[in-house]
DOVOLO-312362 format. One record per residue: residue number from 1; x, y, z of N, C-alpha, C in turn. Coordinates in Angstrom, 3 decimals. Each point is the difference from the previous one (the first is absolute). Layout:
! DOVOLO-312362
i;n_east;n_north;n_up;ca_east;ca_north;ca_up;c_east;c_north;c_up
NUM;X;Y;Z;X;Y;Z;X;Y;Z
...
***
This chain:
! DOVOLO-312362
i;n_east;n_north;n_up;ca_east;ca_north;ca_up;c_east;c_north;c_up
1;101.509;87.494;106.213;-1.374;-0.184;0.423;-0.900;0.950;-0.790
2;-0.904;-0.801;-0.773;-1.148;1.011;-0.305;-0.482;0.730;1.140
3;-0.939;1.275;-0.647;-0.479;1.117;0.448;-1.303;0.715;-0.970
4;-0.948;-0.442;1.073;-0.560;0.605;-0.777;-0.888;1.254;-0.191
5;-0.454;1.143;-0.684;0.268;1.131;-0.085;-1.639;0.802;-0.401
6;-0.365;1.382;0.234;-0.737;0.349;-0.371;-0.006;1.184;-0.291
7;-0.624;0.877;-0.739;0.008;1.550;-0.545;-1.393;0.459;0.838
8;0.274;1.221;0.340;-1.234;0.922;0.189;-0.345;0.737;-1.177
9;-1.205;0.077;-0.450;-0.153;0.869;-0.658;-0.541;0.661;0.500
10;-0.097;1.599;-0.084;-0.596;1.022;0.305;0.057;0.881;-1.418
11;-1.299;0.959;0.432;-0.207;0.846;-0.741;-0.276;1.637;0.833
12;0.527;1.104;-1.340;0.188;1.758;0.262;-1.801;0.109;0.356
13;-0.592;-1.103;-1.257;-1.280;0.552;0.100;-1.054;-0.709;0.796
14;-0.511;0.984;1.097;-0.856;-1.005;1.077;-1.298;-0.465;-0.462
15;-0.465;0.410;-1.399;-1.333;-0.518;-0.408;0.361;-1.812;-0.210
16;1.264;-0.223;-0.039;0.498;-1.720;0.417;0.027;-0.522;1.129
17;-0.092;1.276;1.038;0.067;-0.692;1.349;-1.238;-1.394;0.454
18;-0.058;-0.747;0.980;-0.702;-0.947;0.317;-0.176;-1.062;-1.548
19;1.192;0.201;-0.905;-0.089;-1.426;-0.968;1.072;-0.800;0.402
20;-0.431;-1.428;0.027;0.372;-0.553;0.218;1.159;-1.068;-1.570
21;0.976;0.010;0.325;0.479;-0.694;-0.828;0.923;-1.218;-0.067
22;0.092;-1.023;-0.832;0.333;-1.071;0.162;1.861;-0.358;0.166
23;0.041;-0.677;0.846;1.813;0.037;0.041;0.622;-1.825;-0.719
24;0.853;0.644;-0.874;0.837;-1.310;-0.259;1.302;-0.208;0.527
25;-0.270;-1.148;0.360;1.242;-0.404;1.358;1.141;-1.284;-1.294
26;1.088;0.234;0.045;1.021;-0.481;-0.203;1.062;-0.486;0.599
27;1.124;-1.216;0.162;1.122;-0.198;0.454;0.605;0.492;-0.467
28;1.048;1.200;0.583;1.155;0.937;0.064;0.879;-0.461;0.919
29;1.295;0.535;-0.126;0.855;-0.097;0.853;0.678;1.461;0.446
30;0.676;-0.236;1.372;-0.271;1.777;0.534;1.521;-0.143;-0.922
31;-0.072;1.757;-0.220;1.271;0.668;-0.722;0.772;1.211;0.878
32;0.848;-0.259;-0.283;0.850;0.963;0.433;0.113;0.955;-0.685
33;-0.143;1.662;0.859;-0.243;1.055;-0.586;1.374;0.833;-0.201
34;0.862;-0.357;0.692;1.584;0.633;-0.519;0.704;-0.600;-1.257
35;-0.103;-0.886;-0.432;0.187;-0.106;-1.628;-0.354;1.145;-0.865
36;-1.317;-0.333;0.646;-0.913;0.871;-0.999;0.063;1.958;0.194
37;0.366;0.200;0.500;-0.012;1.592;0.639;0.372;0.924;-1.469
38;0.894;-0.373;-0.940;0.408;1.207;-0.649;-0.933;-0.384;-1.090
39;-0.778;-0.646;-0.258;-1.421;-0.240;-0.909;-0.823;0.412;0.106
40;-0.316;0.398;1.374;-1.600;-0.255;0.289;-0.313;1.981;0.005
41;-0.563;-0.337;-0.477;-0.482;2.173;-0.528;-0.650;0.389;1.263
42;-0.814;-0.797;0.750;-0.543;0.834;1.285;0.737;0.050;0.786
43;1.523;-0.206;0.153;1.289;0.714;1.239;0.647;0.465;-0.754
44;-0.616;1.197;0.403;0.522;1.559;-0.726;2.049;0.385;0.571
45;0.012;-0.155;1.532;1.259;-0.046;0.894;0.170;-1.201;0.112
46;1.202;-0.551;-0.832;0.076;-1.532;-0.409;1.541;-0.581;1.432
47;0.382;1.281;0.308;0.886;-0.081;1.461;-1.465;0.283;1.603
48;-0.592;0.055;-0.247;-0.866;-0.035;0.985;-1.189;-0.464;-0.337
49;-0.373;-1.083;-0.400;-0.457;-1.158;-1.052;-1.876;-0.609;1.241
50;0.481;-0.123;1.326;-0.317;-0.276;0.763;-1.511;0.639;0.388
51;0.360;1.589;-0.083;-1.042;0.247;0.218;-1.462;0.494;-0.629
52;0.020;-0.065;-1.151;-1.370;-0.826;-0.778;-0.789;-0.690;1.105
53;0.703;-0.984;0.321;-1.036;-1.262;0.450;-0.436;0.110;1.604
54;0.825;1.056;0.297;-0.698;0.777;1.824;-1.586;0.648;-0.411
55;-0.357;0.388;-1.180;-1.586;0.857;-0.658;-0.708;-1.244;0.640
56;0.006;-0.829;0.074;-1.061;-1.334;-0.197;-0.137;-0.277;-1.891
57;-1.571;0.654;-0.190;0.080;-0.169;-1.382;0.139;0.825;-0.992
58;0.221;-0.701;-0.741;0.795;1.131;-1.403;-0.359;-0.631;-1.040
59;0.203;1.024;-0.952;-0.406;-0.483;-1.404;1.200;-0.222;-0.983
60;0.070;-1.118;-0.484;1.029;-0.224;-1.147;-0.204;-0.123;-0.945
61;0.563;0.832;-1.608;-0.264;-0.371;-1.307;0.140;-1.482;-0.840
62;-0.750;-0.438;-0.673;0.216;-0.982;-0.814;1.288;-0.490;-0.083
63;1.059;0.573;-0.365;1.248;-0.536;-0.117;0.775;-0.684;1.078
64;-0.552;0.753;1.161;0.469;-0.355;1.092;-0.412;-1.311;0.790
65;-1.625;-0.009;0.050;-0.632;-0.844;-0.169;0.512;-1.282;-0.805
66;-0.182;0.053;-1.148;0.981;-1.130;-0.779;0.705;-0.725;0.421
67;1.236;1.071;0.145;1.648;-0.448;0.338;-0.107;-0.828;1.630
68;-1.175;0.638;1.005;0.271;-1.026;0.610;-0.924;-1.425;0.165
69;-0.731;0.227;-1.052;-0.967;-1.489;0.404;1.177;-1.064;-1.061
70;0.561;0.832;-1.458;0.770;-1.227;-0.869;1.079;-0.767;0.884
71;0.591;0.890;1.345;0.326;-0.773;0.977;-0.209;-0.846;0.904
72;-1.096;0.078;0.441;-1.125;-0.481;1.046;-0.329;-1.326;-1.037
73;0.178;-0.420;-0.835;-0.229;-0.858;-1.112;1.115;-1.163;-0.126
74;1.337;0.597;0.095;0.970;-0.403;-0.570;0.291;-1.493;0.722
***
């Protein structure tokens, strides 16, 4: 089943605050994140993998980013 998906952007600098910006919506499909665990650079404790995603939000680098949308694709 498609899924479909959106990014927040935020910004460090609040002179962006109150802009508004445009979202592009795509069909994805959800991925599974235990494949992916010894790839992904933002789970630093790749045996306690889990808790990253207790923060709410977090920030992930480009690569990471990537690796999971070329999935979300597949």
């Amino acid at each position: 089943m498609a899924t479909k998906f959106w990014v927040v952007v935020t910004s460090r600098d609040h002179a962006l605050d109150g802009v508004v910006a445009k979202a592009a919506y795509e069909e994805v499909r959800e991925v599974e994140i235990r494949p992916l665990i010894d790839s992904l650079e933002f789970i630093k404790d790749k045996e306690k993998w889990g808790y990253i995603f207790r923060t709410g939000y977090f920030e992930i680098n480009k690569h990471d980013f990537d690796l999971i949308e070329s999935h979300m694709h597949k």
